[in-house]
PQR file with spaces between the fields and no chain letter, atoms N, CA, C, O and H, PARSE charges and radii, in Angstrom:
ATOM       1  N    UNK     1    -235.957   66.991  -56.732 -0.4000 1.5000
ATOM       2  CA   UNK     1    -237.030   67.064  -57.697 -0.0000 2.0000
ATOM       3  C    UNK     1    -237.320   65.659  -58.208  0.5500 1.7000
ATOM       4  O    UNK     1    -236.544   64.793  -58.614 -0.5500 1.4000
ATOM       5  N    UNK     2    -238.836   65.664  -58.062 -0.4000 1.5000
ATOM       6  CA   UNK     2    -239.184   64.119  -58.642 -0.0000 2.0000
ATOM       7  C    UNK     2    -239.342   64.340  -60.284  0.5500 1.7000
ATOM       8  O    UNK     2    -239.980   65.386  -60.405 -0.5500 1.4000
ATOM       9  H    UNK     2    -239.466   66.367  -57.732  0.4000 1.0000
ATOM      10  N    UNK     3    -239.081   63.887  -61.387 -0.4000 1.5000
ATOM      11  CA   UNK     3    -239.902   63.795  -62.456 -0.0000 2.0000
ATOM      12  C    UNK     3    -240.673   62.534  -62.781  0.5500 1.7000
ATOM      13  O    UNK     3    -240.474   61.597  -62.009 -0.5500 1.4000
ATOM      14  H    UNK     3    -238.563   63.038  -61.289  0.4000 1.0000
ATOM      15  N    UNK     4    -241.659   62.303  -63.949 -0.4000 1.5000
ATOM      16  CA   UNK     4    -242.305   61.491  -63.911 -0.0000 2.0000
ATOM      17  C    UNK     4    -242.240   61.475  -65.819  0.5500 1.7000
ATOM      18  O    UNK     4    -242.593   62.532  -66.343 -0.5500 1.4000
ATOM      19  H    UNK     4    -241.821   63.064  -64.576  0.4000 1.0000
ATOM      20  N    UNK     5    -241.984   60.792  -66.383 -0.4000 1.5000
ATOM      21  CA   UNK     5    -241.567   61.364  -67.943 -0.0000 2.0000
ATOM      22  C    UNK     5    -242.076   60.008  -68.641  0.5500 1.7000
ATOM      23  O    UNK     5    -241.896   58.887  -68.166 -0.5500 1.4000
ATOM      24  H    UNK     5    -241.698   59.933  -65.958  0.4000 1.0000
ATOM      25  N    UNK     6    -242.708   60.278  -69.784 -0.4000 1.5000
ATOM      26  CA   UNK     6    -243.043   59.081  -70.492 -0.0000 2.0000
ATOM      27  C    UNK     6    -242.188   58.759  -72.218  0.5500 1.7000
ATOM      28  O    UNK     6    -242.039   59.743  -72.942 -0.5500 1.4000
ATOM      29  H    UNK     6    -242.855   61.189  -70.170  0.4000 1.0000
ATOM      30  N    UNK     7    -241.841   57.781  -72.575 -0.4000 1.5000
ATOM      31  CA   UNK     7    -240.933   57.708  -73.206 -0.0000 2.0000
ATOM      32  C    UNK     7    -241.380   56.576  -74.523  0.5500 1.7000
ATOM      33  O    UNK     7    -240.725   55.547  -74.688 -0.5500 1.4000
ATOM      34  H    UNK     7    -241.963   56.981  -71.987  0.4000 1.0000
ATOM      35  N    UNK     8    -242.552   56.918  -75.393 -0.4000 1.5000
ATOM      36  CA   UNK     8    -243.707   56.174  -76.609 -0.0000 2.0000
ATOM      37  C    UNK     8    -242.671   55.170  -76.937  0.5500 1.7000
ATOM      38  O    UNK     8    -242.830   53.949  -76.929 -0.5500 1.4000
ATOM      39  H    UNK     8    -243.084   57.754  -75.259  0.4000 1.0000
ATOM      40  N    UNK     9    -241.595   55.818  -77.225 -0.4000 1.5000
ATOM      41  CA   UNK     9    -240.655   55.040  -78.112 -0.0000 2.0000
ATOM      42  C    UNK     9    -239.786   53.742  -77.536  0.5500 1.7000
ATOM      43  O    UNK     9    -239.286   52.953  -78.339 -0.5500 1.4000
ATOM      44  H    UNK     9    -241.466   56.810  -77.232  0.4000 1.0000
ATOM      45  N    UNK    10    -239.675   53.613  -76.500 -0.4000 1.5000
ATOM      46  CA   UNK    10    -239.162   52.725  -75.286 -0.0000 2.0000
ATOM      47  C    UNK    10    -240.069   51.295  -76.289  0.5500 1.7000
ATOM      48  O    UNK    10    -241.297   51.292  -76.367 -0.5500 1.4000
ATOM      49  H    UNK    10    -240.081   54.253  -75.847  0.4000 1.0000
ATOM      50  N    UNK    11    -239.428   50.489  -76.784 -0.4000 1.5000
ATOM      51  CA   UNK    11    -240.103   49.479  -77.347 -0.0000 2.0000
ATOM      52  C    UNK    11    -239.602   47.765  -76.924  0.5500 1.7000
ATOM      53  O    UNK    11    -240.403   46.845  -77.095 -0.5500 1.4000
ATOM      54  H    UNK    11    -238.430   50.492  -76.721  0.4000 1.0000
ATOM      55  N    UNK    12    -238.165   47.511  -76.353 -0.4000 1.5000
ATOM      56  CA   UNK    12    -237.647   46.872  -75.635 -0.0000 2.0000
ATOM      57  C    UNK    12    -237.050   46.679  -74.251  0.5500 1.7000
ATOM      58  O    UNK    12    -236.737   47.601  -73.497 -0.5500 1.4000
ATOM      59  H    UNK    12    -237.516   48.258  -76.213  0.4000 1.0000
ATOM      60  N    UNK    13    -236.897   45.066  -73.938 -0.4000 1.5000
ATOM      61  CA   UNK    13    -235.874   45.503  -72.422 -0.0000 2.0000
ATOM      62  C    UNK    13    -234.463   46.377  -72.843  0.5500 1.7000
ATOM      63  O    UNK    13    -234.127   47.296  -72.097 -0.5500 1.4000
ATOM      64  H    UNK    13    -237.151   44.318  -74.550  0.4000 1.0000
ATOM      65  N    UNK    14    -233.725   46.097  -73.941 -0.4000 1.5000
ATOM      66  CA   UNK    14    -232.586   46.749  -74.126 -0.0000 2.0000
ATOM      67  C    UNK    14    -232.818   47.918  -74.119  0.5500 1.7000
ATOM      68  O    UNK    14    -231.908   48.562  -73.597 -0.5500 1.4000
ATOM      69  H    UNK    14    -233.998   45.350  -74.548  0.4000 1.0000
ATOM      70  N    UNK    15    -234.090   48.817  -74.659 -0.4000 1.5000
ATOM      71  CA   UNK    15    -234.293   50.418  -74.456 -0.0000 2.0000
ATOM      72  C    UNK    15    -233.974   50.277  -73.135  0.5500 1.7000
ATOM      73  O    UNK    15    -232.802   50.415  -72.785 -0.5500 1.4000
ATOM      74  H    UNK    15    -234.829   48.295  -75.083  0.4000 1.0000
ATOM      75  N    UNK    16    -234.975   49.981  -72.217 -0.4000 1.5000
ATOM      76  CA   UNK    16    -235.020   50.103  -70.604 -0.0000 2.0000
ATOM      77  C    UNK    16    -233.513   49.907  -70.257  0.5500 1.7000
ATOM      78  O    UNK    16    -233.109   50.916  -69.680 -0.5500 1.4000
ATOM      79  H    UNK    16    -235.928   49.869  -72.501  0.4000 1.0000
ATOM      80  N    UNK    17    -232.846   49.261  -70.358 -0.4000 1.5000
ATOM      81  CA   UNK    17    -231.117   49.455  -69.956 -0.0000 2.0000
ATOM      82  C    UNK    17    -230.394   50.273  -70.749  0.5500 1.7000
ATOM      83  O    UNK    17    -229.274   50.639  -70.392 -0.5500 1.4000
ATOM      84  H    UNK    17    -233.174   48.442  -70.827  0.4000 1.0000
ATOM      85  N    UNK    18    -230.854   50.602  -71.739 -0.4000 1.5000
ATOM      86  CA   UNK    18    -229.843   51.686  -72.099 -0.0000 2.0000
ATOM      87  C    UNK    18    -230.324   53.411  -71.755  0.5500 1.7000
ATOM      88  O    UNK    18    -229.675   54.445  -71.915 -0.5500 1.4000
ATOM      89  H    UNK    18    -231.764   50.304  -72.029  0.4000 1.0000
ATOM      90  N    UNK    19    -231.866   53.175  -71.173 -0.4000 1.5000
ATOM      91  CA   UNK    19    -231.944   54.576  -70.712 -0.0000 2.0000
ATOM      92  C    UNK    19    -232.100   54.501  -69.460  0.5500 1.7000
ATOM      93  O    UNK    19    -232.435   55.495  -68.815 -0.5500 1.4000
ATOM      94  H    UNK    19    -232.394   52.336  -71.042  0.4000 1.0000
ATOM      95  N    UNK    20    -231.900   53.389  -68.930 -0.4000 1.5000
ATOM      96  CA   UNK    20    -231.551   53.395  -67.425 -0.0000 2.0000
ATOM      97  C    UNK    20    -230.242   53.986  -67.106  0.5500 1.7000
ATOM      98  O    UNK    20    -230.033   55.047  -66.517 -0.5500 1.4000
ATOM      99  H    UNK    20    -231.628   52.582  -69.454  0.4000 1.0000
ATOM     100  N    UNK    21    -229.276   53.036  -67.641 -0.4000 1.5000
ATOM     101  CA   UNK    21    -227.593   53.185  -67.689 -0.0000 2.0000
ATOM     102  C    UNK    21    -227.398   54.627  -67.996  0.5500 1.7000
ATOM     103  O    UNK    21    -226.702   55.288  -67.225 -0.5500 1.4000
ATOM     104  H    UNK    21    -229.445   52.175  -68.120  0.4000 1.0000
ATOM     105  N    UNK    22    -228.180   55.442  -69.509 -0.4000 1.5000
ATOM     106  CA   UNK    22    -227.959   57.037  -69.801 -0.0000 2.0000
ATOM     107  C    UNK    22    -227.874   57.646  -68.730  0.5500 1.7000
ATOM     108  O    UNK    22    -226.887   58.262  -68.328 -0.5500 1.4000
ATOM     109  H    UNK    22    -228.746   54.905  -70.135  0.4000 1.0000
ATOM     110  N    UNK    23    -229.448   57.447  -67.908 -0.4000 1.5000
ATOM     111  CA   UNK    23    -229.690   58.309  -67.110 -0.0000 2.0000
ATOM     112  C    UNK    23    -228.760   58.255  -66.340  0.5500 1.7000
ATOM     113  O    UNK    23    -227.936   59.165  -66.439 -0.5500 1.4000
ATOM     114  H    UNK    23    -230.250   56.946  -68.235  0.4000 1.0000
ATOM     115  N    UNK    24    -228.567   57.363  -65.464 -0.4000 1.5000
ATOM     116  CA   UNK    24    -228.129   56.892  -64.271 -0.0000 2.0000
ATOM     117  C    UNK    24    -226.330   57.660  -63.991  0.5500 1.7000
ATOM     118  O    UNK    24    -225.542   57.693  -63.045 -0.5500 1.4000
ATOM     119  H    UNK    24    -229.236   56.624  -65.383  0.4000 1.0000
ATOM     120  N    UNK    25    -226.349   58.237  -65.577 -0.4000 1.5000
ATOM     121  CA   UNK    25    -224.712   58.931  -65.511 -0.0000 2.0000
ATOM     122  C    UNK    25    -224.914   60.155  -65.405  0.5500 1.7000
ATOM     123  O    UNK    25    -224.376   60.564  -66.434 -0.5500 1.4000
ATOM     124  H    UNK    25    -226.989   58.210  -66.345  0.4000 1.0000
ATOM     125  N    UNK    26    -225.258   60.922  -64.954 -0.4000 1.5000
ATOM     126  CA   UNK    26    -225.610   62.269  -64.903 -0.0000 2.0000
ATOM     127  C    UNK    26    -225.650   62.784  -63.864  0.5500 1.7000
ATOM     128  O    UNK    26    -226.501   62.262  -63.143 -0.5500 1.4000
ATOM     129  H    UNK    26    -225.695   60.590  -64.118  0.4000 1.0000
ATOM     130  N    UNK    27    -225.298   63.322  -63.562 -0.4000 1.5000
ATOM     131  CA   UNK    27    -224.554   64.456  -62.218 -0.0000 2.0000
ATOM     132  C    UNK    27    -226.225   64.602  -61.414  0.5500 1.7000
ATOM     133  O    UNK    27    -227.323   64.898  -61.886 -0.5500 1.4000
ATOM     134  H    UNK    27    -224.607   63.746  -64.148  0.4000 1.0000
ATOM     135  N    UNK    28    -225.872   64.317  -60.311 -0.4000 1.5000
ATOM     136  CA   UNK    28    -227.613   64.809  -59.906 -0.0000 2.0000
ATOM     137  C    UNK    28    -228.564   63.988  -59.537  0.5500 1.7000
ATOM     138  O    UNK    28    -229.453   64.029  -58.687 -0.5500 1.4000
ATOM     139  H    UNK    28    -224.980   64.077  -59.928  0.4000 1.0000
ATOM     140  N    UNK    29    -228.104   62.982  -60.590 -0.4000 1.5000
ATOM     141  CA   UNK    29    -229.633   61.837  -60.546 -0.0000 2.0000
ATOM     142  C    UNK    29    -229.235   60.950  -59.667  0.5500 1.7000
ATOM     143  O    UNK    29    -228.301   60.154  -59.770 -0.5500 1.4000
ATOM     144  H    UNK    29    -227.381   62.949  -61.281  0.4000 1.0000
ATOM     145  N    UNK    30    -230.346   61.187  -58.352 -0.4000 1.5000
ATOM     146  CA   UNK    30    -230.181   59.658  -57.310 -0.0000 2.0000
ATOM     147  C    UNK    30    -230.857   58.568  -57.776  0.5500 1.7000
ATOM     148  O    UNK    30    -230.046   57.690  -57.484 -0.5500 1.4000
ATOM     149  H    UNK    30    -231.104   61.833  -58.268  0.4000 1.0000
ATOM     150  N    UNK    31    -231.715   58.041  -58.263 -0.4000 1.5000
ATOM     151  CA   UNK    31    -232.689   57.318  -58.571 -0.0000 2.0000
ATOM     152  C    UNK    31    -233.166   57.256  -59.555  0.5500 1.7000
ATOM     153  O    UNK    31    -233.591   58.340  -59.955 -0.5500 1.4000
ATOM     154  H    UNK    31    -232.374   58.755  -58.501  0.4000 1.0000
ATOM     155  N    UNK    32    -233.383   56.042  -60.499 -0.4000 1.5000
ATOM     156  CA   UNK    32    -234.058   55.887  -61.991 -0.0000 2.0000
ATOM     157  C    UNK    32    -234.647   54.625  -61.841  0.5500 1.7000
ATOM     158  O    UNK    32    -233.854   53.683  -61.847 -0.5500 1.4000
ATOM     159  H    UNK    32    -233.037   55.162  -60.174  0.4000 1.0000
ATOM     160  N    UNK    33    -236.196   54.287  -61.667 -0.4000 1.5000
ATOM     161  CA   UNK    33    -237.066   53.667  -62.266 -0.0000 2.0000
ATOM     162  C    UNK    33    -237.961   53.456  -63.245  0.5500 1.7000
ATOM     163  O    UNK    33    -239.031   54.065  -63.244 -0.5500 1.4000
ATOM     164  H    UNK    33    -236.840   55.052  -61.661  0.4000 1.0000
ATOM     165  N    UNK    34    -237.633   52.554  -64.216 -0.4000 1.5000
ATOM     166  CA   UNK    34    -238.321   52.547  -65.082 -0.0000 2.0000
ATOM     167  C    UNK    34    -239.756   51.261  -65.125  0.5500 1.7000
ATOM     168  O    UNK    34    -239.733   50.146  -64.603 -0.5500 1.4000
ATOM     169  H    UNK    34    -236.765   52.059  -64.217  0.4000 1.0000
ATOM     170  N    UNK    35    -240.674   51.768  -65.763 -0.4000 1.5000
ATOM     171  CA   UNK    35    -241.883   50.726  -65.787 -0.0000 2.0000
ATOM     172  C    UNK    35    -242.257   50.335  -67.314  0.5500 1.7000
ATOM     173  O    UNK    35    -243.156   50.882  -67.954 -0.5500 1.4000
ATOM     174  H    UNK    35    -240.693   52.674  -66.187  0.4000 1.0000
ATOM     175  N    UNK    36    -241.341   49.200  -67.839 -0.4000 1.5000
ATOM     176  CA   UNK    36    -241.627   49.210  -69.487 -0.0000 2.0000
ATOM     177  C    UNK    36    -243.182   48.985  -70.069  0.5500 1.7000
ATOM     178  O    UNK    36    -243.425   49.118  -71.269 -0.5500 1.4000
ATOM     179  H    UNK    36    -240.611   48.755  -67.320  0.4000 1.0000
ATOM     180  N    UNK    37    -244.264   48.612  -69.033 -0.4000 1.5000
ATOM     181  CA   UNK    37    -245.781   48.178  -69.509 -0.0000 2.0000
ATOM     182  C    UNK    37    -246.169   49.707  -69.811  0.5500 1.7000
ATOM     183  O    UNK    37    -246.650   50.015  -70.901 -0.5500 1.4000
ATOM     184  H    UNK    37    -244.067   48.504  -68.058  0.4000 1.0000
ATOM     185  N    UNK    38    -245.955   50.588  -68.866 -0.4000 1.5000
ATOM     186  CA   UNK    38    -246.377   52.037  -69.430 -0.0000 2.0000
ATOM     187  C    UNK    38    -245.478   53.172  -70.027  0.5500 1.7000
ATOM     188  O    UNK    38    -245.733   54.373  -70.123 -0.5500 1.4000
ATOM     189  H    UNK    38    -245.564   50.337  -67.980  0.4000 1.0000
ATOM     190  N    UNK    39    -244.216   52.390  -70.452 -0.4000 1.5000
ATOM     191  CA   UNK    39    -243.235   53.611  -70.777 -0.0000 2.0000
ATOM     192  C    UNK    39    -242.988   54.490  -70.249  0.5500 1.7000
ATOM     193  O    UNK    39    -242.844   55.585  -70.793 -0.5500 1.4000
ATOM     194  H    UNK    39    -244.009   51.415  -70.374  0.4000 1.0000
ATOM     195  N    UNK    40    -242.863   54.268  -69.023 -0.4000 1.5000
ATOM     196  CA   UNK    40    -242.924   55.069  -67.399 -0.0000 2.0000
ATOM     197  C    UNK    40    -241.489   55.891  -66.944  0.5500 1.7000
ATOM     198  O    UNK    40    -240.860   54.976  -66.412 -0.5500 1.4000
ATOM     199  H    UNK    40    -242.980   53.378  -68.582  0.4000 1.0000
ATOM     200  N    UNK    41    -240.773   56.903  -66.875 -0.4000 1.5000
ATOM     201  CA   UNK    41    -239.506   56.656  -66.278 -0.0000 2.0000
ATOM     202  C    UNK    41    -239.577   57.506  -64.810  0.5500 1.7000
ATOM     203  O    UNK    41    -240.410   58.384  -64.587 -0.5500 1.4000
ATOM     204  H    UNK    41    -241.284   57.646  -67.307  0.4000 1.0000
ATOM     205  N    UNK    42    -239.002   57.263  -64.285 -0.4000 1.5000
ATOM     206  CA   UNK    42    -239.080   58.357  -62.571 -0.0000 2.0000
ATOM     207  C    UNK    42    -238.027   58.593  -62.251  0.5500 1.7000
ATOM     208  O    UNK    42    -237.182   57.712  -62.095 -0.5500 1.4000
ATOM     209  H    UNK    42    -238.326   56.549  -64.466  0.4000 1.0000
ATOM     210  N    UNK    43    -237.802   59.855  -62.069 -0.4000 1.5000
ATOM     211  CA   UNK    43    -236.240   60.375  -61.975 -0.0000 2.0000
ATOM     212  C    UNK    43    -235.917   61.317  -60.694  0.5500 1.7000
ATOM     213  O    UNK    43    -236.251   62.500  -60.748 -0.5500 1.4000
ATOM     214  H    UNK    43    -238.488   60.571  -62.196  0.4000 1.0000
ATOM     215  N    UNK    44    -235.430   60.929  -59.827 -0.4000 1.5000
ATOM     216  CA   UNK    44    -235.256   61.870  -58.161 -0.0000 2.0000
ATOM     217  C    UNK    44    -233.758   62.193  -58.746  0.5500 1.7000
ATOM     218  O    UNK    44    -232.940   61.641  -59.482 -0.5500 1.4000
ATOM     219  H    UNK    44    -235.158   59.968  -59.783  0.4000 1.0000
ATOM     220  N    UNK    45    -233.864   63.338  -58.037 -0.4000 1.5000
ATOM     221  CA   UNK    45    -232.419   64.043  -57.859 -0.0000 2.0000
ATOM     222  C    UNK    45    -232.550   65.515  -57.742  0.5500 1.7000
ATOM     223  O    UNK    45    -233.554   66.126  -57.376 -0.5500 1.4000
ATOM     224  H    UNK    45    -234.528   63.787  -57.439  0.4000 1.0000
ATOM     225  N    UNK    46    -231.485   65.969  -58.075 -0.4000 1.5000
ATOM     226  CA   UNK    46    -230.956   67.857  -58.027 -0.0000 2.0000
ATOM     227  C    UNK    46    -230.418   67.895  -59.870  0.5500 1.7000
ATOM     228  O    UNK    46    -229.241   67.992  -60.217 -0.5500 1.4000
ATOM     229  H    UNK    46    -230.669   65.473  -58.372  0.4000 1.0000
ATOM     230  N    UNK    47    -231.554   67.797  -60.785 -0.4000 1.5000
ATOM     231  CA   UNK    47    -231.454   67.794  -61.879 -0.0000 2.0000
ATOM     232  C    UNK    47    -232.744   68.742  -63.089  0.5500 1.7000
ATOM     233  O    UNK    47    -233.897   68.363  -63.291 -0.5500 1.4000
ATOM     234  H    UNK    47    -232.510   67.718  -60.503  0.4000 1.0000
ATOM     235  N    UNK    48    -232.377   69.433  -63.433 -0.4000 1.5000
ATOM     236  CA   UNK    48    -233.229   69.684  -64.366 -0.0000 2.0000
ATOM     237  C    UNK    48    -234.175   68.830  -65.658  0.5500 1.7000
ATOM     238  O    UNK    48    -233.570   68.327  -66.605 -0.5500 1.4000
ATOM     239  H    UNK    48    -231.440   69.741  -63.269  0.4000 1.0000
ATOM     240  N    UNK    49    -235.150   68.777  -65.591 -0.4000 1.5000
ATOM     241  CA   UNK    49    -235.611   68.143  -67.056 -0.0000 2.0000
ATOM     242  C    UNK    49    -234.983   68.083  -68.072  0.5500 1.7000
ATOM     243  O    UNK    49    -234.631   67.032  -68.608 -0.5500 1.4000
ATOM     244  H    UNK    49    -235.642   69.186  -64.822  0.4000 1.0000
ATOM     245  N    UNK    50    -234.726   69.351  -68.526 -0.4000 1.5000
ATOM     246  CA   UNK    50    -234.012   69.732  -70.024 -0.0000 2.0000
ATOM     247  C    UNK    50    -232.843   68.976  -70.026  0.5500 1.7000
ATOM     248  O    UNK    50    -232.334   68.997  -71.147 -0.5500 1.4000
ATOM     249  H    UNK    50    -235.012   70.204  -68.090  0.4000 1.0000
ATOM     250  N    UNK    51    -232.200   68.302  -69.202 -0.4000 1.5000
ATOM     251  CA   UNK    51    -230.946   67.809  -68.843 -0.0000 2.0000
ATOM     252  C    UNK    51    -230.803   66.418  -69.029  0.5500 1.7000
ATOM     253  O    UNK    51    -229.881   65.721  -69.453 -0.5500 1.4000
ATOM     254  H    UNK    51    -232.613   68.286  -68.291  0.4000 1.0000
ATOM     255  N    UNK    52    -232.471   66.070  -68.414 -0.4000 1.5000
ATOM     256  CA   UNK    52    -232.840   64.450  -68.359 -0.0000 2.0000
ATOM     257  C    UNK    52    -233.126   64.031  -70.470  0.5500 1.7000
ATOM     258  O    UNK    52    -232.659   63.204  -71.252 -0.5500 1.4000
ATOM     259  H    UNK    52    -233.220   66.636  -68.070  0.4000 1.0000
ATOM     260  N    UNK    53    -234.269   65.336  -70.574 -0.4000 1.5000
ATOM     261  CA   UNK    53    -234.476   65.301  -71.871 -0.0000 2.0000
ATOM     262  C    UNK    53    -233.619   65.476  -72.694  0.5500 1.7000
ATOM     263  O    UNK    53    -233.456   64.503  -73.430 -0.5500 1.4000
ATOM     264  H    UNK    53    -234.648   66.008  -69.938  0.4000 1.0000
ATOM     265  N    UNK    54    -232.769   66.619  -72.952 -0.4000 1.5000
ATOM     266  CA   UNK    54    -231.298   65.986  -74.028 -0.0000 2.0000
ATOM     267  C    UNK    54    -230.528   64.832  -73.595  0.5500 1.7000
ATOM     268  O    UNK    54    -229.604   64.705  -74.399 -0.5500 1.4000
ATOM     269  H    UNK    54    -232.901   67.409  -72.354  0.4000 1.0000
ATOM     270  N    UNK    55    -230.470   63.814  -72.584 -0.4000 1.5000
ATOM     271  CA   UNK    55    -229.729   63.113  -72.645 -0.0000 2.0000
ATOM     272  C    UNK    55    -230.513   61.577  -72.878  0.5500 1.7000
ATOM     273  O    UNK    55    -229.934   60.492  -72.883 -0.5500 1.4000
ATOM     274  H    UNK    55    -231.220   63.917  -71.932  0.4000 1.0000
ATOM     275  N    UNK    56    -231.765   61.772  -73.038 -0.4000 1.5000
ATOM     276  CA   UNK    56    -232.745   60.763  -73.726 -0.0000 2.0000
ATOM     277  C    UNK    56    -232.935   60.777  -75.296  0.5500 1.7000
ATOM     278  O    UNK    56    -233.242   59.882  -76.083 -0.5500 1.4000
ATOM     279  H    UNK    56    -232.236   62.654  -73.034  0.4000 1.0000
ATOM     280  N    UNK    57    -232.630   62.160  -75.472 -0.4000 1.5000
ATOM     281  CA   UNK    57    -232.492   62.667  -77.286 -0.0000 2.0000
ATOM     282  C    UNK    57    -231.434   62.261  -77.485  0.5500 1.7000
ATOM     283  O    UNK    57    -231.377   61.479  -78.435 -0.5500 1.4000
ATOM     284  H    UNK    57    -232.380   62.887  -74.832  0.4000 1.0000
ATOM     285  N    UNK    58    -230.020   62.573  -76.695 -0.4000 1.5000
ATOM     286  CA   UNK    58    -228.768   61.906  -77.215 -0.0000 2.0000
ATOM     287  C    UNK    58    -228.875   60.369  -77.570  0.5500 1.7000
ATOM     288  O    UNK    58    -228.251   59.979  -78.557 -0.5500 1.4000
ATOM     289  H    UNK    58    -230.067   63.208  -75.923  0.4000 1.0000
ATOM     290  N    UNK    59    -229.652   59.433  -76.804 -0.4000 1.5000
ATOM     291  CA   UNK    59    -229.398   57.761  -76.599 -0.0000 2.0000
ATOM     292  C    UNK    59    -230.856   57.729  -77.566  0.5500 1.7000
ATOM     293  O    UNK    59    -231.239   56.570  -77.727 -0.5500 1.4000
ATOM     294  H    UNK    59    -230.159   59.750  -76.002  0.4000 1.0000
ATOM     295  N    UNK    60    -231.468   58.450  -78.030 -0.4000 1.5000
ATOM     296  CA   UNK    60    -232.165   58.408  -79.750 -0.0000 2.0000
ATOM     297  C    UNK    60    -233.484   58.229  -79.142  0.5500 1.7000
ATOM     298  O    UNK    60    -234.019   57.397  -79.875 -0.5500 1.4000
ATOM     299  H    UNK    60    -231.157   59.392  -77.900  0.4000 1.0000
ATOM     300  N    UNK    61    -234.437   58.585  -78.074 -0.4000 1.5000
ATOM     301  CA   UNK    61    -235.535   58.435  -77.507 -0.0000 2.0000
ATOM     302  C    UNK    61    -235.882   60.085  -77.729  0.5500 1.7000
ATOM     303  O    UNK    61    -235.135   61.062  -77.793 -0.5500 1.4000
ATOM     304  H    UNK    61    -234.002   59.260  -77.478  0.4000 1.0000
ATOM     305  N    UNK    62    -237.614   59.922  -77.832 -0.4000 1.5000
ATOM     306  CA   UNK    62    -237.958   61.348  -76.951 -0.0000 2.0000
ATOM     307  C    UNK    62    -238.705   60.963  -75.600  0.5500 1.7000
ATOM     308  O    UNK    62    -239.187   59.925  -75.147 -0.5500 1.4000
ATOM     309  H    UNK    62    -238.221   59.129  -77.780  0.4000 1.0000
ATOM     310  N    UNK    63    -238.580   62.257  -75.172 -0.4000 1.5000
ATOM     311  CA   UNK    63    -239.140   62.049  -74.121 -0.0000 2.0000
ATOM     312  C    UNK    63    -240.368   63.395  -73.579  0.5500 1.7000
ATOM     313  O    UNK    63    -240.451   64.593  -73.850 -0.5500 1.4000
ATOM     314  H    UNK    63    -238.188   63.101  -75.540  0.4000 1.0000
ATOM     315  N    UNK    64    -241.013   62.658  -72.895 -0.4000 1.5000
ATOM     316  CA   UNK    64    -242.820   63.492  -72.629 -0.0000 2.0000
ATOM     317  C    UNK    64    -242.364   63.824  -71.375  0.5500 1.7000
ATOM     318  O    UNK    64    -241.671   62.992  -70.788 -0.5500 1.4000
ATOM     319  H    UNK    64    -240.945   61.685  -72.675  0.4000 1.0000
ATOM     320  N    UNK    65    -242.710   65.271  -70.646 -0.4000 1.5000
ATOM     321  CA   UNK    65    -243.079   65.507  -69.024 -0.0000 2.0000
ATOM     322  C    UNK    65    -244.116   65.204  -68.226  0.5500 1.7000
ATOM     323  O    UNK    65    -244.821   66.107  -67.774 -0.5500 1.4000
ATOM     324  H    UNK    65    -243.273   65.947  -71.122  0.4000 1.0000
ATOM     325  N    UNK    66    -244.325   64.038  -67.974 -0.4000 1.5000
ATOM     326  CA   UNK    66    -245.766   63.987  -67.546 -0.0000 2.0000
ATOM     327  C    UNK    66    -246.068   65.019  -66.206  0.5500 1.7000
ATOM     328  O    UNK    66    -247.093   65.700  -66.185 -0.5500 1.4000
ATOM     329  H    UNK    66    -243.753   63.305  -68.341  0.4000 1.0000
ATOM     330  N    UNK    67    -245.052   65.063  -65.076 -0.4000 1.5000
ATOM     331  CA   UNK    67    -245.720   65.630  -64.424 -0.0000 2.0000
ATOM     332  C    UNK    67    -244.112   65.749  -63.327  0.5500 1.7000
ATOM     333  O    UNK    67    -243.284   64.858  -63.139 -0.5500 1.4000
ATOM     334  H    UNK    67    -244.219   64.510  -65.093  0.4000 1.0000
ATOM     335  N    UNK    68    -244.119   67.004  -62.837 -0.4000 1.5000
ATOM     336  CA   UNK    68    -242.757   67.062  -61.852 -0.0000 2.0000
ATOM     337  C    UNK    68    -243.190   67.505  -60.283  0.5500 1.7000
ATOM     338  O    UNK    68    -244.166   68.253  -60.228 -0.5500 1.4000
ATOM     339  H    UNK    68    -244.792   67.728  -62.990  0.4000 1.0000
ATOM     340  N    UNK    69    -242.604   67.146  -59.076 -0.4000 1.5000
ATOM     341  CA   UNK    69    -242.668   67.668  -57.865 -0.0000 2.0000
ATOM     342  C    UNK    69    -241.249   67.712  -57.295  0.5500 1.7000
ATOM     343  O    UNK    69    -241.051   68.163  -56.166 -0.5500 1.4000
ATOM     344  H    UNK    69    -241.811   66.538  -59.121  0.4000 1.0000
């Protein structure tokens, strides 16, 4: 599953590494790119949203679904 998730609150490079690094620990997730000009994140794996999203609420972000395949 691809997600595509937008993240308003992402306001530094240190956000971008610390919700890179979040993500990047989670059972599932092959791949995390982030794009800080659009608050962009892209997430491949065998993972649920709700999974990606509480663990962006845990590291103090919210996070938007823009769009999943």
């Amino acid at each position: 599953m691809t997600y595509k998730i937008v993240v308003e609150s992402m306001k530094c490079m240190g956000c971008v590494n610390i919700l890179e690094h979040g993500i990047k620990t989670l059972a599932g997730v092959e791949s995390v790119d982030i794009d800080f000009a659009t608050k962009q994140i892209n997430v491949d794996g065998d993972i649920s949203f709700r999974i990606i999203q509480d663990k962006i609420q845990e590291l103090g972000y919210e996070a938007e679904l823009i769009h999943s395949e």
